[in-house]
Steps between C-alpha positions, in 0.01 A plus 500: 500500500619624190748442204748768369595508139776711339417574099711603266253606190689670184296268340178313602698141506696598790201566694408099397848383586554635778142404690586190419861475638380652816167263531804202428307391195562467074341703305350421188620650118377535179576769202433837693348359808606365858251394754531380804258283708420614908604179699259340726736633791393842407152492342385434157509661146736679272668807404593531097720738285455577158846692328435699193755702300580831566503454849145408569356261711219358724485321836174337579424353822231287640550323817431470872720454725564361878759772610515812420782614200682861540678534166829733570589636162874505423693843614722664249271371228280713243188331499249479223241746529190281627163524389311251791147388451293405820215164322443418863639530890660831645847429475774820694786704378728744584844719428801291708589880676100589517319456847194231437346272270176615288308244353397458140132376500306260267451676169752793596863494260816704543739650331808446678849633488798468744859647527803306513529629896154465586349173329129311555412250781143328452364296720229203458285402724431129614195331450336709242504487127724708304475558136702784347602553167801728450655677190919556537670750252821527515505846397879489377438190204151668479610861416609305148156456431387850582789708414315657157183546676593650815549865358144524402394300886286679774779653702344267818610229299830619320600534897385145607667368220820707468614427853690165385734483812250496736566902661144565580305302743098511332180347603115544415207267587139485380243253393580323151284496248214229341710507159862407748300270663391331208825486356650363776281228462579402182870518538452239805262298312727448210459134363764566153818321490835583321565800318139632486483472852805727577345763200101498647648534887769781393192693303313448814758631749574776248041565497530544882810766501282672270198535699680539828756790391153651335315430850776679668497827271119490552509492888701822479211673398265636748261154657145618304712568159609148471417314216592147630285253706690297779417158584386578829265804368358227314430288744358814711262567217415143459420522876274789481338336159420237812371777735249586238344175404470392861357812627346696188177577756699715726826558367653845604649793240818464322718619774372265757583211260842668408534506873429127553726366238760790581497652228486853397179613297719623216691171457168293528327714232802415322523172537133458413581682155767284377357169655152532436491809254231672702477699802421341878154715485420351153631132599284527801217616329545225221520272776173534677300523170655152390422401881149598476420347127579165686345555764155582272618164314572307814286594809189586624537821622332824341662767339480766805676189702729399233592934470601489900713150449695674235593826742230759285293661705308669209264285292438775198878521488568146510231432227692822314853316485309136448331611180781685375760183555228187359264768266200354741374613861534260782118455467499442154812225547318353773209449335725369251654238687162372704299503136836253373439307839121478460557389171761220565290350768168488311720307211 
């Protein structure tokens, strides 16, 4: 089973207005924001919009539902361009006159345009959390706003932006970023009130345009020359972080851990730089002298063990990069720490 919904969205109220005429429900107002509530009948949660001047506004949603919803986007309508955020469940989307849905994955967003003949469907699936947060520009009120900057624009975005009857169909996917993320967060965490809750969640929406129209000029460039980290890099790189504490005695070279976490080597080096401001080699090796310190502090074994637990198999070298991190070797610390112990006990 599943429940059509026609939208007409010039601005991000409509989209409120008229899910909730079609679910048969109210919806609920306040200064610049409609919500509307999921009935039981359906599932549970909420979808929110957030109108700003100039034309710009954001839909969040956050339910689950019982049924699945295909939203049918209004023909003969120019549609704000869309800027969709993925927080959670694959959600699927697609060009009316295109064969086939693609999905849009956890931690993927879209930039999304449609012509006034060929408009969006997306489709929902049942039983399984959806959280999206989406950014609507109506590009015609918008191009207000813009107007005196546009001449000095990348020419990518003087064409996304000059195209304020909808002519061109566009769209581009990737990963978003930590700082998006981040933001996003914020903006849906809001606790203000009043005025000075319309001002801190415009600045916010207006924070995440910024980083997302810079995220898309920087995924034009070639994949190693990117500057900026997605969210799911990060969490490959956290993963392989994981890799290397859990198996520092046999873990493989770079590549096989840029394999694992599929990754490339380049963007994992990267990654490593701006996250940890070292390389993997010198995080590794930082790693497995830190590991073996507590291990002299903490366990019985002897240095040549303690060199093997750690993934050396040289003990000169191992005493090298010891002394040259703590200024001691790993005899003279252990000595160190059994003379303190020897010393406590006779106390």
């Amino acid at each position: 089973m599943k429940k059509n919904i026609e939208i007409q969205d010039r601005l991000v109220e409509n989209v409120i207005i008229d899910l909730a005429d079609s679910l048969g429900v109210a919806y609920e107002s306040s200064p610049h924001e409609h919500c509307v509530r999921i009935p039981e009948e359906f599932g549970s949660g909420y979808m929110k919009s957030y109108q700003f001047d100039f034309g710009i506004g954001v839909i969040e949603t956050d339910y689950l539902l019982k049924k699945e919803f295909v939203y049918k986007l209004a023909k003969g309508v120019v549609h704000p361009l869309k800027m969709i955020f993925n927080r959670e469940s694959g959600f699927y989307h697609k060009f009316e006159k295109n064969d086939g849905f693609h999905e849009v994955r956890r931690l993927e967003n879209v930039i999304v345009s449609s012509t006034s003949k060929n408009n969006h469907i997306f489709r929902t699936p049942a039983d399984t959390p959806i959280c999206v947060f989406n950014i609507e520009i109506n590009r015609k009120l918008f191009e207000e706003k813009i107007e005196s900057f546009l001449p000095n624009m990348d020419e990518n975005l003087i064409e996304l932006f000059r195209d304020v009857n909808g002519i061109n169909q566009f769209y581009y996917k990737n990963y978003y970023s930590l700082e998006i993320s981040k933001f996003i967060s914020e903006f849906t965490e809001c606790e203000l009130t009043g005025f000075m809750r319309q001002v801190y969640l415009e600045g916010k929406a207006y924070e995440i345009l910024t980083h997302q129209l810079r995220q898309y000029l920087d995924d034009l460039n070639e994949p190693d020359k990117r500057l900026i980290l997605r969210q799911a890099t990060i969490e490959s790189i956290e993963e392989a972080v994981s890799i290397i504490s859990e198996e520092i005695d046999t873990i493989g070279t770079i590549v096989d851990i840029a394999k694992r976490v599929g990754l490339n080597q380049n963007t994992l080096q990267n990654g490593f730089k701006q996250l940890y401001k070292t390389s993997v080699n010198e995080y590794i090796k930082n790693y497995r002298i830190d590991t073996a310190k507590d291990l002299l502090e903490n366990s019985d074994l002897n240095i040549t063990e303690i060199t093997y637990k750690v993934g050396i198999n040289s003990r000169s070298y191992f005493a090298k990069i010891f002394k040259k991190r703590f200024g001691v070797s790993p005899k003279q610390y252990l000595d160190q720490v059994r003379n303190k112990d020897d010393d406590f006990k006779s106390a």
